[in-house]
mmCIF file of the N, C-alpha and C atoms, coordinates in Angstrom:
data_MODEL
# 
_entry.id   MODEL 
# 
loop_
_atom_site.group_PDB 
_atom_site.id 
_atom_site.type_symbol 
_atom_site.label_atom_id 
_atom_site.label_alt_id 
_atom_site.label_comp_id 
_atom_site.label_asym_id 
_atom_site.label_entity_id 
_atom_site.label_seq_id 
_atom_site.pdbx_PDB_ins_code 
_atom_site.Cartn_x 
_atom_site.Cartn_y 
_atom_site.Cartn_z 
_atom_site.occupancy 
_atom_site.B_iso_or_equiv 
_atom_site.pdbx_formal_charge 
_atom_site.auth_seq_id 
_atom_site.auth_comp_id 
_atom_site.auth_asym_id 
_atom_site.auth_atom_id 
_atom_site.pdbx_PDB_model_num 
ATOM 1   N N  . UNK A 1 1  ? 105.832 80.158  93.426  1.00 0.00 ? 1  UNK A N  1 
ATOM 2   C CA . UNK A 1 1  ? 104.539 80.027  92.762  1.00 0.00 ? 1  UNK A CA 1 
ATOM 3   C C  . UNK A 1 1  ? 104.082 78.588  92.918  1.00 0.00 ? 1  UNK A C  1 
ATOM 4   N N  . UNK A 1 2  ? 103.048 78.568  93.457  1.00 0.00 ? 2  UNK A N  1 
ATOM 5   C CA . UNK A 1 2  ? 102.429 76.491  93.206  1.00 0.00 ? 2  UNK A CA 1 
ATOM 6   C C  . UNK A 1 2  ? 102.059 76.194  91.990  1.00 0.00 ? 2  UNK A C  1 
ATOM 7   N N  . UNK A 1 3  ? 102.317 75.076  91.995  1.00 0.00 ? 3  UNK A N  1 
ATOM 8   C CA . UNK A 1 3  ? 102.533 74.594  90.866  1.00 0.00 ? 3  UNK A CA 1 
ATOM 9   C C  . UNK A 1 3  ? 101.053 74.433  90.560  1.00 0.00 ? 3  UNK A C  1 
ATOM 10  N N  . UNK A 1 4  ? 100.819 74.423  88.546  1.00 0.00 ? 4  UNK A N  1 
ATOM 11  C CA . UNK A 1 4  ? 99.651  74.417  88.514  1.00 0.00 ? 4  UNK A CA 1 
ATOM 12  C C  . UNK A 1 4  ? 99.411  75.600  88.409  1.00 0.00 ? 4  UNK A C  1 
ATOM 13  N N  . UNK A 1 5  ? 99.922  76.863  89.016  1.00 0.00 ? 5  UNK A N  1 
ATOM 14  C CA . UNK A 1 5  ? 99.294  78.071  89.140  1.00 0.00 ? 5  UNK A CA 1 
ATOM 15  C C  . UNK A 1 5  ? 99.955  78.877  87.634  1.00 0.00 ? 5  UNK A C  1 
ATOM 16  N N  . UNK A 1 6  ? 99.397  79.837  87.131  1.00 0.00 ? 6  UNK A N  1 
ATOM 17  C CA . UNK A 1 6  ? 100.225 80.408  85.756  1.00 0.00 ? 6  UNK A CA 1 
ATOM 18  C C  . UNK A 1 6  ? 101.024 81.703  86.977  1.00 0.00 ? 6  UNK A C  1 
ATOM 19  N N  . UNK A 1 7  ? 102.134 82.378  86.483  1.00 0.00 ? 7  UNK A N  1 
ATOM 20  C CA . UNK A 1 7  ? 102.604 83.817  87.071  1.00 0.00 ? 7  UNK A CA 1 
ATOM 21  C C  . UNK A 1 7  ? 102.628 84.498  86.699  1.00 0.00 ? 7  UNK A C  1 
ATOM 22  N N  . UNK A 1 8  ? 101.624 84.722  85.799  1.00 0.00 ? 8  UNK A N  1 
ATOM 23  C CA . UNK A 1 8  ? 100.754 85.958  85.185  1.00 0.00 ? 8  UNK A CA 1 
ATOM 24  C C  . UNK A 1 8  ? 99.594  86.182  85.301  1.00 0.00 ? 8  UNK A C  1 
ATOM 25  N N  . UNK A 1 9  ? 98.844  86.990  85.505  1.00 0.00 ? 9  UNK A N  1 
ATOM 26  C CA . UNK A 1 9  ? 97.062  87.866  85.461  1.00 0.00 ? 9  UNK A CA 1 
ATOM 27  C C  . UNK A 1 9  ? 96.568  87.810  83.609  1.00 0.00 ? 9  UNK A C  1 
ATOM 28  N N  . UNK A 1 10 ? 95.145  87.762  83.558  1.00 0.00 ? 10 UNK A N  1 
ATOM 29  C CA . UNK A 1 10 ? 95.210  88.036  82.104  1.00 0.00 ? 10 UNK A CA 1 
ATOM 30  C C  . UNK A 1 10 ? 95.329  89.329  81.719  1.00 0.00 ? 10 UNK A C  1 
ATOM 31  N N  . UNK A 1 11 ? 96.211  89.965  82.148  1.00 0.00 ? 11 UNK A N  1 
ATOM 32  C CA . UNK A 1 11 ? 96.462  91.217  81.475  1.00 0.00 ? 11 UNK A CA 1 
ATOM 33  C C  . UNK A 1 11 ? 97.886  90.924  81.502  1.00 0.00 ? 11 UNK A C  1 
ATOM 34  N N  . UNK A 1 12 ? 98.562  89.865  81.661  1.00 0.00 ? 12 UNK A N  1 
ATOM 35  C CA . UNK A 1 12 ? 100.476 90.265  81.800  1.00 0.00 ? 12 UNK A CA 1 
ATOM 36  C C  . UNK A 1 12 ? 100.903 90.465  83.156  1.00 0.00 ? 12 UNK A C  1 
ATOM 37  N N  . UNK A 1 13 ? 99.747  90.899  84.503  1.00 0.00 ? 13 UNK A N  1 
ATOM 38  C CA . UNK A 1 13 ? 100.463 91.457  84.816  1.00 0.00 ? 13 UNK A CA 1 
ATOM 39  C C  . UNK A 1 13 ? 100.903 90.130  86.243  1.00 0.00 ? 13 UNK A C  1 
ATOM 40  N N  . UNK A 1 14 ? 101.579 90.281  86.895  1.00 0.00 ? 14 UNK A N  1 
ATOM 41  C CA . UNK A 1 14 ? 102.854 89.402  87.907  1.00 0.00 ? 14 UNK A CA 1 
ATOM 42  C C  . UNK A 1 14 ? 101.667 88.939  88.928  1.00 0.00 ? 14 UNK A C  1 
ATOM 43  N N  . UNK A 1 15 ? 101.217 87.965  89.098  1.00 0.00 ? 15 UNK A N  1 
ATOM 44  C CA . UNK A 1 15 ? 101.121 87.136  90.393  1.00 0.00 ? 15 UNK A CA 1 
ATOM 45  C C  . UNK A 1 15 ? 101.846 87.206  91.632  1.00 0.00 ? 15 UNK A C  1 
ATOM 46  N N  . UNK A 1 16 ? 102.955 87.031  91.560  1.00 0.00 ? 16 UNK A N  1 
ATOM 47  C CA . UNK A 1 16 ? 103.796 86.482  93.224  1.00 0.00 ? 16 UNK A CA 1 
ATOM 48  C C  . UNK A 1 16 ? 104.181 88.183  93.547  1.00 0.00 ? 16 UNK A C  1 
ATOM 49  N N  . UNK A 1 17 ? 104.199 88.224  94.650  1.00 0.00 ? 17 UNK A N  1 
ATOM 50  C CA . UNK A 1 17 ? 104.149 89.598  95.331  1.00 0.00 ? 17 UNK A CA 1 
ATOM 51  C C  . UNK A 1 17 ? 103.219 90.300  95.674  1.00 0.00 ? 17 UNK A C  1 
ATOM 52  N N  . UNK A 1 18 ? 103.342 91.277  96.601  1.00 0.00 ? 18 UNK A N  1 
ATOM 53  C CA . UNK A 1 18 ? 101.944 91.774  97.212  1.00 0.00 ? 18 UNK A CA 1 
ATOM 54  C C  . UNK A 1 18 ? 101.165 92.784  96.486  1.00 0.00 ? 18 UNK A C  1 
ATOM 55  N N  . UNK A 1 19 ? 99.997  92.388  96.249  1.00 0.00 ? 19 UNK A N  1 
ATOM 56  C CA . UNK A 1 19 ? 99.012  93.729  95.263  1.00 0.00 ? 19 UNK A CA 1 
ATOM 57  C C  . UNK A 1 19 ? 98.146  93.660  95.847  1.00 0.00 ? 19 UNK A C  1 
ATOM 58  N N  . UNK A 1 20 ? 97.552  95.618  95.638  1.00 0.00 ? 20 UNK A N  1 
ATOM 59  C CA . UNK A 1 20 ? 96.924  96.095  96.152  1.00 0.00 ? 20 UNK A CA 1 
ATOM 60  C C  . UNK A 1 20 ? 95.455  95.407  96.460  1.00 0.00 ? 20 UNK A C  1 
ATOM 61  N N  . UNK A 1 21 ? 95.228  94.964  97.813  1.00 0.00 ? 21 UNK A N  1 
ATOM 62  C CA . UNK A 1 21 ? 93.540  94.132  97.796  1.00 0.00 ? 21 UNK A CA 1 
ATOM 63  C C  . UNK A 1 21 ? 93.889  93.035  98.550  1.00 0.00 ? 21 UNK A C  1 
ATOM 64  N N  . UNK A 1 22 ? 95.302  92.498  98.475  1.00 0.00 ? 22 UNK A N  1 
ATOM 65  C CA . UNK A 1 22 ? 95.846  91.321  98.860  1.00 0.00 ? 22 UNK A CA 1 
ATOM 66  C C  . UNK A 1 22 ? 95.647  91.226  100.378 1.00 0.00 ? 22 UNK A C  1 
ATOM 67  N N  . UNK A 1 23 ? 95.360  90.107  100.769 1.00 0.00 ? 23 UNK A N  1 
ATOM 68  C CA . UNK A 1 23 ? 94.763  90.154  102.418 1.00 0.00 ? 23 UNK A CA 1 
ATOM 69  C C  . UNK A 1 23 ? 96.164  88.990  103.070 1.00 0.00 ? 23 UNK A C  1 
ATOM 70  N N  . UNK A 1 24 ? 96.944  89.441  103.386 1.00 0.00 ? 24 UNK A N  1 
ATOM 71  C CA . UNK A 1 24 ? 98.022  88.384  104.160 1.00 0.00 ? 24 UNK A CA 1 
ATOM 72  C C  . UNK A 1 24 ? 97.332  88.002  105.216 1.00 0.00 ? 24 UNK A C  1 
ATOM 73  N N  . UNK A 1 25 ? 98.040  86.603  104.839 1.00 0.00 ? 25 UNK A N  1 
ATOM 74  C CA . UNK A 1 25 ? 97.521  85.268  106.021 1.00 0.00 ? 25 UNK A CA 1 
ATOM 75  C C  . UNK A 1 25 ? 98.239  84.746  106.831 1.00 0.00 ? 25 UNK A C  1 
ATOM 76  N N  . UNK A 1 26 ? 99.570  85.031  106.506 1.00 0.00 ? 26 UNK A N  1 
ATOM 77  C CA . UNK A 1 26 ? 100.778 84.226  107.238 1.00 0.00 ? 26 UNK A CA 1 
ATOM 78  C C  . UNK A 1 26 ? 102.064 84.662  106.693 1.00 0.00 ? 26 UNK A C  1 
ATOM 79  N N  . UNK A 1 27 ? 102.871 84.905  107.606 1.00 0.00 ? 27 UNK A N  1 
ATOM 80  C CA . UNK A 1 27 ? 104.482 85.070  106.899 1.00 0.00 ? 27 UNK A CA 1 
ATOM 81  C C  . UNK A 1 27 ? 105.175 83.918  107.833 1.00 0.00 ? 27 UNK A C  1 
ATOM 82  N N  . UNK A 1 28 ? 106.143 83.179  106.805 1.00 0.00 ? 28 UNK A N  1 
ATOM 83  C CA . UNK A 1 28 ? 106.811 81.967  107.788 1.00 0.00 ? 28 UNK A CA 1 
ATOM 84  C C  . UNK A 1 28 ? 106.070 81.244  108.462 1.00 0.00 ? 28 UNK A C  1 
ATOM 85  N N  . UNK A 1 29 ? 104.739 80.752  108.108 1.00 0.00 ? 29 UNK A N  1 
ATOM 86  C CA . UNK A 1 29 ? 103.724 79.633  108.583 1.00 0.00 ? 29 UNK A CA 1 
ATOM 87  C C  . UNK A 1 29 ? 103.276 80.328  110.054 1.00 0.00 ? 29 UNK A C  1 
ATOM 88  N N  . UNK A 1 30 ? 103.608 81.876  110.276 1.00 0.00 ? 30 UNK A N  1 
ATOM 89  C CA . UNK A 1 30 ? 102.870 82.161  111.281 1.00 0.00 ? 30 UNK A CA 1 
ATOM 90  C C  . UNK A 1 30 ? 101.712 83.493  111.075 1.00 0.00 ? 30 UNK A C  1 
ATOM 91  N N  . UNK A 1 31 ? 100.611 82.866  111.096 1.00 0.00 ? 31 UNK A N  1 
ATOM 92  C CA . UNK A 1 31 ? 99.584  83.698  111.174 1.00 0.00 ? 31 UNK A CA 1 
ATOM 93  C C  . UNK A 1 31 ? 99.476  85.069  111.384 1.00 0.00 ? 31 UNK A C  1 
ATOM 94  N N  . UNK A 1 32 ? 98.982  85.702  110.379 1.00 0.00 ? 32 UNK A N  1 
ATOM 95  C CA . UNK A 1 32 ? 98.913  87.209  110.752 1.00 0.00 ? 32 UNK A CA 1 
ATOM 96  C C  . UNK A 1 32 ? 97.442  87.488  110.615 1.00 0.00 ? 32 UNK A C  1 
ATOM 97  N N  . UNK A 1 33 ? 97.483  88.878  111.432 1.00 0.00 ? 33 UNK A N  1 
ATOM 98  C CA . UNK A 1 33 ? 95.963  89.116  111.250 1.00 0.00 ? 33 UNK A CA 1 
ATOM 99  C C  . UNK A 1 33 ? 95.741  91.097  110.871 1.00 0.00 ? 33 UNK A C  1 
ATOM 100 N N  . UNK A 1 34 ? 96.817  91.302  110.080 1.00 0.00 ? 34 UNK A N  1 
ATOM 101 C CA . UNK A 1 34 ? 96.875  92.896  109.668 1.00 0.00 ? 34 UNK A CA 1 
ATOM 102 C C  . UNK A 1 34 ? 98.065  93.199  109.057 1.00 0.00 ? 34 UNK A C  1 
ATOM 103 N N  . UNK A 1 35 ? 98.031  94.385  108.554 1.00 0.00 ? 35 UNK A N  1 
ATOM 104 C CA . UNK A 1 35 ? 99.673  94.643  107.870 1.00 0.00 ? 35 UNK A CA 1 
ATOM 105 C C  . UNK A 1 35 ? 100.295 95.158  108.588 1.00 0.00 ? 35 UNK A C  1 
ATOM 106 N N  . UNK A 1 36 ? 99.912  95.389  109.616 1.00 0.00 ? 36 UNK A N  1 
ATOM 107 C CA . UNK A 1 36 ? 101.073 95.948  110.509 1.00 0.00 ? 36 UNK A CA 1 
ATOM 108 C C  . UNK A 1 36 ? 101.514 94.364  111.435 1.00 0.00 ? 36 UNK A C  1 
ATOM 109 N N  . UNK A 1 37 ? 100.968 93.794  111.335 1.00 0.00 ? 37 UNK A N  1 
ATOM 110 C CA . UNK A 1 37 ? 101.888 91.982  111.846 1.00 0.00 ? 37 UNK A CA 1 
ATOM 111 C C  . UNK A 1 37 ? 102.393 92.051  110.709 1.00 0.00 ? 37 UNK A C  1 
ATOM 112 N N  . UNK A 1 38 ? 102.474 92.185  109.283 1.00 0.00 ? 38 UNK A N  1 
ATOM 113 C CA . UNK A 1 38 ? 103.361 92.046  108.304 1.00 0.00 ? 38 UNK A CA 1 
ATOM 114 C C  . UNK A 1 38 ? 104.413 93.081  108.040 1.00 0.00 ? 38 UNK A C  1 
ATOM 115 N N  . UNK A 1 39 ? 104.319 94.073  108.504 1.00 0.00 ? 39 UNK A N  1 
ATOM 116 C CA . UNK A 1 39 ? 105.327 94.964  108.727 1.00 0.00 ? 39 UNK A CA 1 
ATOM 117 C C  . UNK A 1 39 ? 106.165 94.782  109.826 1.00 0.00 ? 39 UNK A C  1 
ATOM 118 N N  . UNK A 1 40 ? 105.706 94.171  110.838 1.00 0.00 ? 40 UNK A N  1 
ATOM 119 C CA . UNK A 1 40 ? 106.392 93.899  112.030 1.00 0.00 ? 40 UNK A CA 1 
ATOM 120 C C  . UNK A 1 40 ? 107.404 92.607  111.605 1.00 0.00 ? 40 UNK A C  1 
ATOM 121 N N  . UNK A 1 41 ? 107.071 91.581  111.071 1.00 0.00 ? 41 UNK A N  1 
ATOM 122 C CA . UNK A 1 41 ? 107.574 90.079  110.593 1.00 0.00 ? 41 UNK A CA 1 
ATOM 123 C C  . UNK A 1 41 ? 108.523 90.930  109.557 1.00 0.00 ? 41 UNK A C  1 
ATOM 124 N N  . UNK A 1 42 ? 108.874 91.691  108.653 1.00 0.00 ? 42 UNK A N  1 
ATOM 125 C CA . UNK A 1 42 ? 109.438 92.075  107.761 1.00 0.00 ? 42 UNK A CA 1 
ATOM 126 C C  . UNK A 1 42 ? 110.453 92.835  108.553 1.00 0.00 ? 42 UNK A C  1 
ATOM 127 N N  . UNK A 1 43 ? 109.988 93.791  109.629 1.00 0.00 ? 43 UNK A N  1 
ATOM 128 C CA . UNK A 1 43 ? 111.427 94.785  110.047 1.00 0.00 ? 43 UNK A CA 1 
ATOM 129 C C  . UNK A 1 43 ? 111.874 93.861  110.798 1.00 0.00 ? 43 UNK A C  1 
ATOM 130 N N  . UNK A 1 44 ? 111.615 92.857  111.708 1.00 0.00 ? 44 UNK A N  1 
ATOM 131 C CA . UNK A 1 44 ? 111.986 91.906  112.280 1.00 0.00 ? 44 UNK A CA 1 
ATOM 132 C C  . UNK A 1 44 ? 112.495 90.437  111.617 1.00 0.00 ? 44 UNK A C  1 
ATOM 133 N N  . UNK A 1 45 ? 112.989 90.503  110.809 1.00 0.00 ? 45 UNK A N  1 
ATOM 134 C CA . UNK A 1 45 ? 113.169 89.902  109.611 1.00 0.00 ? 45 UNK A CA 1 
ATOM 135 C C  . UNK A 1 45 ? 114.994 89.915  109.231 1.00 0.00 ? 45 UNK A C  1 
ATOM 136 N N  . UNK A 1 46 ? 115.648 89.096  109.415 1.00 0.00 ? 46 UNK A N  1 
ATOM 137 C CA . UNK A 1 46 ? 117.036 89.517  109.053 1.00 0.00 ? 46 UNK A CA 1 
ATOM 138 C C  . UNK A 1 46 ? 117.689 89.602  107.741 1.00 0.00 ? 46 UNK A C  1 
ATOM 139 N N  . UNK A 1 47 ? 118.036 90.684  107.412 1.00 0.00 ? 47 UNK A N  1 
ATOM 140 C CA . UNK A 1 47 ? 118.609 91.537  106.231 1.00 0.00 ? 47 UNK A CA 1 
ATOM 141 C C  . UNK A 1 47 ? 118.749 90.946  104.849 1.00 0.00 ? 47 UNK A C  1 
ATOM 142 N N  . UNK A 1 48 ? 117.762 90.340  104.102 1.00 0.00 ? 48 UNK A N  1 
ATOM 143 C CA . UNK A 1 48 ? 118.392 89.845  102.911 1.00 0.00 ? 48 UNK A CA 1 
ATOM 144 C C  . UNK A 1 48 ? 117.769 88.334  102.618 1.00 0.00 ? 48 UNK A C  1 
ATOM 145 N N  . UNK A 1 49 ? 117.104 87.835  103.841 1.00 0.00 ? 49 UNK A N  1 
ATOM 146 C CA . UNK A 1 49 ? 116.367 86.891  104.524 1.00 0.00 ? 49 UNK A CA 1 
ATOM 147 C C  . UNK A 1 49 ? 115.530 86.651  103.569 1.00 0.00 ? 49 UNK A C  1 
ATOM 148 N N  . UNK A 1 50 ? 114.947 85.287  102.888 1.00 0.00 ? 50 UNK A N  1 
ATOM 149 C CA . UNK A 1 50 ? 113.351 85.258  101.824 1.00 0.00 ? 50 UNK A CA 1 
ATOM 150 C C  . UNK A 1 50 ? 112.486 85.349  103.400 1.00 0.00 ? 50 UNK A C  1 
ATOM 151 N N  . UNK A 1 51 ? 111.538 85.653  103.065 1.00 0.00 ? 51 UNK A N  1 
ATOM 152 C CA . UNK A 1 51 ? 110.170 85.372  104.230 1.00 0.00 ? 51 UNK A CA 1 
ATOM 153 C C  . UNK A 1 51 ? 108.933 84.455  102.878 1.00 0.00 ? 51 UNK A C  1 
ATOM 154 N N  . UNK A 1 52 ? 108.120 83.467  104.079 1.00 0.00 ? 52 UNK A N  1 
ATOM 155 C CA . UNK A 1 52 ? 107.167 82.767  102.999 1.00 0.00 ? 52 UNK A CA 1 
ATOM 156 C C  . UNK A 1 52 ? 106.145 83.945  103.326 1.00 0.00 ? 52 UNK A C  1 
ATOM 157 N N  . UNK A 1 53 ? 105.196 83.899  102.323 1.00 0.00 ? 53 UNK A N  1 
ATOM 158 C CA . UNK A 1 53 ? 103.772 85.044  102.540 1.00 0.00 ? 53 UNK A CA 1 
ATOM 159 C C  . UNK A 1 53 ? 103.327 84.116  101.877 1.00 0.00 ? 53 UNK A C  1 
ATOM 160 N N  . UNK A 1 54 ? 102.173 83.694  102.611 1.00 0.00 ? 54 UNK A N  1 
ATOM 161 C CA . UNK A 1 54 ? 100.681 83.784  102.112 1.00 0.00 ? 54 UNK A CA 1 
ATOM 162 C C  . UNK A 1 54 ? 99.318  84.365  101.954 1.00 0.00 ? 54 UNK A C  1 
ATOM 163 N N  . UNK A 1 55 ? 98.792  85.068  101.213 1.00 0.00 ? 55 UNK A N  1 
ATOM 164 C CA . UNK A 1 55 ? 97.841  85.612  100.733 1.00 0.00 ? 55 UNK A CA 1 
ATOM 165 C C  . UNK A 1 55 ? 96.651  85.903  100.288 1.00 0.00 ? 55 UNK A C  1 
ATOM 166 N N  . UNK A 1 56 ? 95.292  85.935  100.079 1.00 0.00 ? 56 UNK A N  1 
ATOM 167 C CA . UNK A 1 56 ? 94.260  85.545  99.669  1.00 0.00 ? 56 UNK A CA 1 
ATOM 168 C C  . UNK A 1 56 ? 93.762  87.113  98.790  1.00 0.00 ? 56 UNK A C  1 
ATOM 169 N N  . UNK A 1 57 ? 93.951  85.998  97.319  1.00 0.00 ? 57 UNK A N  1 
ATOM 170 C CA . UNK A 1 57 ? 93.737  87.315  96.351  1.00 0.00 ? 57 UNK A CA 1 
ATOM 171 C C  . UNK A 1 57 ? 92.583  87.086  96.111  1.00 0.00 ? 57 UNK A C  1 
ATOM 172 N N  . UNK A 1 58 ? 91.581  88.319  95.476  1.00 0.00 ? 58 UNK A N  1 
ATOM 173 C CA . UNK A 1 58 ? 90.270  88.322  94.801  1.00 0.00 ? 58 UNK A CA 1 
ATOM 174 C C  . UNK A 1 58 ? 90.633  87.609  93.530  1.00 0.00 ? 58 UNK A C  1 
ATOM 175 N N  . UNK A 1 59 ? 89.719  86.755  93.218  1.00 0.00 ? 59 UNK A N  1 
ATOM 176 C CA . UNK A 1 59 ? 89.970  86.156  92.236  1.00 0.00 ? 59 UNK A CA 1 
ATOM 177 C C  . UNK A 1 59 ? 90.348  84.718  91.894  1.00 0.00 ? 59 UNK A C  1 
ATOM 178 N N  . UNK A 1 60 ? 90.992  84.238  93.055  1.00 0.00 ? 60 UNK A N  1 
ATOM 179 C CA . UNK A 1 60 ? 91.428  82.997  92.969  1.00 0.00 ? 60 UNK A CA 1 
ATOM 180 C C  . UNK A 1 60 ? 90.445  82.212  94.567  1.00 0.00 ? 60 UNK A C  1 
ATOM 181 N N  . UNK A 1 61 ? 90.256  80.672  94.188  1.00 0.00 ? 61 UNK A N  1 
ATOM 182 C CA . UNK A 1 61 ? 89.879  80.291  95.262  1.00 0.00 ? 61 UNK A CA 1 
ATOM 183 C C  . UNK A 1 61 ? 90.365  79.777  96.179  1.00 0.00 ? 61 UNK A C  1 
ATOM 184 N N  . UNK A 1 62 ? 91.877  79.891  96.042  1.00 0.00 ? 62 UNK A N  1 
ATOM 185 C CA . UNK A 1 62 ? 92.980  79.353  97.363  1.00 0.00 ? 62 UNK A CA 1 
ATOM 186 C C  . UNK A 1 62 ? 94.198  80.183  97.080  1.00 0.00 ? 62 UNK A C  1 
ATOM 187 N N  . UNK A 1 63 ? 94.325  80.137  98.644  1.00 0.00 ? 63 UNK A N  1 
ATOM 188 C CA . UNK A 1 63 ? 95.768  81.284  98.981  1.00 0.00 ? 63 UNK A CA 1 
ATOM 189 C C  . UNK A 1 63 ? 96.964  81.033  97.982  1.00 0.00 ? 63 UNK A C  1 
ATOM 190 N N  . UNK A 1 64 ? 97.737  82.312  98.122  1.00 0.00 ? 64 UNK A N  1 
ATOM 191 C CA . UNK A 1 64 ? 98.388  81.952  97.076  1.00 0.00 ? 64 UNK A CA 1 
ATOM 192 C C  . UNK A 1 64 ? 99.623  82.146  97.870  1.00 0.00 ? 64 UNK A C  1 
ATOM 193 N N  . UNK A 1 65 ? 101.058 80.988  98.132  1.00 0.00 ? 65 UNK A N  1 
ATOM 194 C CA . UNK A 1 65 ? 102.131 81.585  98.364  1.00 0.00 ? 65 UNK A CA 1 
ATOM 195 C C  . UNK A 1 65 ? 103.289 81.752  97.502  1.00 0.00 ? 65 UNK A C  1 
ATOM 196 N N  . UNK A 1 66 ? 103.936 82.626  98.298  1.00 0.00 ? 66 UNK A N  1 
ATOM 197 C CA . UNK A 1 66 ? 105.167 82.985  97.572  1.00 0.00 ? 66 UNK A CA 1 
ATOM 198 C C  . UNK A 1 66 ? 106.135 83.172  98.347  1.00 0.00 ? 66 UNK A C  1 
ATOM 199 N N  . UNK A 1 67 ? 107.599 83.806  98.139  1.00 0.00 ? 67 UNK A N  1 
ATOM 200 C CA . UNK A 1 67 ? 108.454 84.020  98.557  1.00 0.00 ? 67 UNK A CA 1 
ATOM 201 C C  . UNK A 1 67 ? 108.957 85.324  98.670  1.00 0.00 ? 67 UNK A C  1 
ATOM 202 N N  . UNK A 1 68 ? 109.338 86.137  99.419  1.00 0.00 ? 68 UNK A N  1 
ATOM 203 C CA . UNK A 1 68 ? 109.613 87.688  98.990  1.00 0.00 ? 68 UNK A CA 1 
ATOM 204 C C  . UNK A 1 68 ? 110.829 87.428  100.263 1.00 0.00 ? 68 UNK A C  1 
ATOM 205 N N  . UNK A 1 69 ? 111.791 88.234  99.433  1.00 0.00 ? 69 UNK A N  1 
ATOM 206 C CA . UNK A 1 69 ? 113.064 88.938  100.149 1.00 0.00 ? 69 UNK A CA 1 
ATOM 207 C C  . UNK A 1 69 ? 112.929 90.604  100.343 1.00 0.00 ? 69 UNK A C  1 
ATOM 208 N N  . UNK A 1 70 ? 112.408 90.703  101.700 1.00 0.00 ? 70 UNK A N  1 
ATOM 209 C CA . UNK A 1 70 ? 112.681 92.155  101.574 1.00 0.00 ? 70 UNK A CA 1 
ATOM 210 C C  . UNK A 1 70 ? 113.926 93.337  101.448 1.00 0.00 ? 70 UNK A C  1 
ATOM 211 N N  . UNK A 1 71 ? 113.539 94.654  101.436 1.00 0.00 ? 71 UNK A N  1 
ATOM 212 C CA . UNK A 1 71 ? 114.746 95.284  100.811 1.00 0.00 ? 71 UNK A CA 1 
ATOM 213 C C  . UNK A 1 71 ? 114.815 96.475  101.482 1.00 0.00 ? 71 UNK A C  1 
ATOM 214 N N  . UNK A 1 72 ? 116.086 96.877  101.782 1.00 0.00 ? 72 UNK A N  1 
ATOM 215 C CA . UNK A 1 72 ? 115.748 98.698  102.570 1.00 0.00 ? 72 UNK A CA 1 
ATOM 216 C C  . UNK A 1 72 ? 115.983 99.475  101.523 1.00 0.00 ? 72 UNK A C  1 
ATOM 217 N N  . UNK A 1 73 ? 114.820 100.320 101.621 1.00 0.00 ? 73 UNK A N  1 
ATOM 218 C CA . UNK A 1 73 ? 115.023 101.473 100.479 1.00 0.00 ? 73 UNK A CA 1 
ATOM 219 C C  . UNK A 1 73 ? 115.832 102.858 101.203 1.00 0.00 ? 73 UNK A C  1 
ATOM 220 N N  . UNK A 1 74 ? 116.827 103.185 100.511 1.00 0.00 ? 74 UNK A N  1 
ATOM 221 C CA . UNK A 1 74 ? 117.731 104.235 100.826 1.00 0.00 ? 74 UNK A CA 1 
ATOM 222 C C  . UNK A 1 74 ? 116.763 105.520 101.250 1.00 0.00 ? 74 UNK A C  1 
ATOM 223 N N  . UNK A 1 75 ? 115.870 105.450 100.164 1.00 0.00 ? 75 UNK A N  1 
ATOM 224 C CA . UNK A 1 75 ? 115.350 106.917 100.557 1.00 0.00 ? 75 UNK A CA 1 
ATOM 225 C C  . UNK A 1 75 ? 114.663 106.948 101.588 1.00 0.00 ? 75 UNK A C  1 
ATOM 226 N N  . UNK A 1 76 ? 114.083 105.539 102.462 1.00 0.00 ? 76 UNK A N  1 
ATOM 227 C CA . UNK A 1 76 ? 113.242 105.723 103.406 1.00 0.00 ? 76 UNK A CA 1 
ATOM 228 C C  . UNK A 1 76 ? 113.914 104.845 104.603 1.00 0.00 ? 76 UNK A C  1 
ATOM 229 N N  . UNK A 1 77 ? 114.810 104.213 104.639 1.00 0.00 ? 77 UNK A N  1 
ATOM 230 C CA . UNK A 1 77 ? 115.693 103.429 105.487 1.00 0.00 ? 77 UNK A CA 1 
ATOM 231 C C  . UNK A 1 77 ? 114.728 102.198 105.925 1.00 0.00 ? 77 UNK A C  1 
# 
């Protein structure tokens, strides 16, 4: 979370991580231009790995980054 920033919405609800609307800008300081470059950077991504994401939410007037470790879900591999 940058500093300065709160990691909450005024409803409670979580800042850092991807929500629905969220337009990715970059994973690992390299530019993306769709979610499928962010799906690609993620399966290509080694196992357990943080990746940086940056983001541009409605609402705020500068990107917001964060950190996400992705995860394999059993039910969908």
């Amino acid at each position: 979370v940058a500093k300065g920033f709160p990691v909450s919405g005024p409803q409670g609800e979580p800042l850092v991580g991807l929500r629905p609307g969220d337009v990715p800008l970059s994973v690992d300081g390299e530019p993306i231009e769709s979610f499928k470059d962010l799906n690609l950077a993620v399966a290509m991504s080694a196992k357990g790995r943080p990746l940086s994401v940056v983001v541009r939410r409605e609402g705020f007037d500068q990107p917001l980054a964060f950190t996400v470790t992705p995860r394999v879900e059993p039910a969908t591999g």
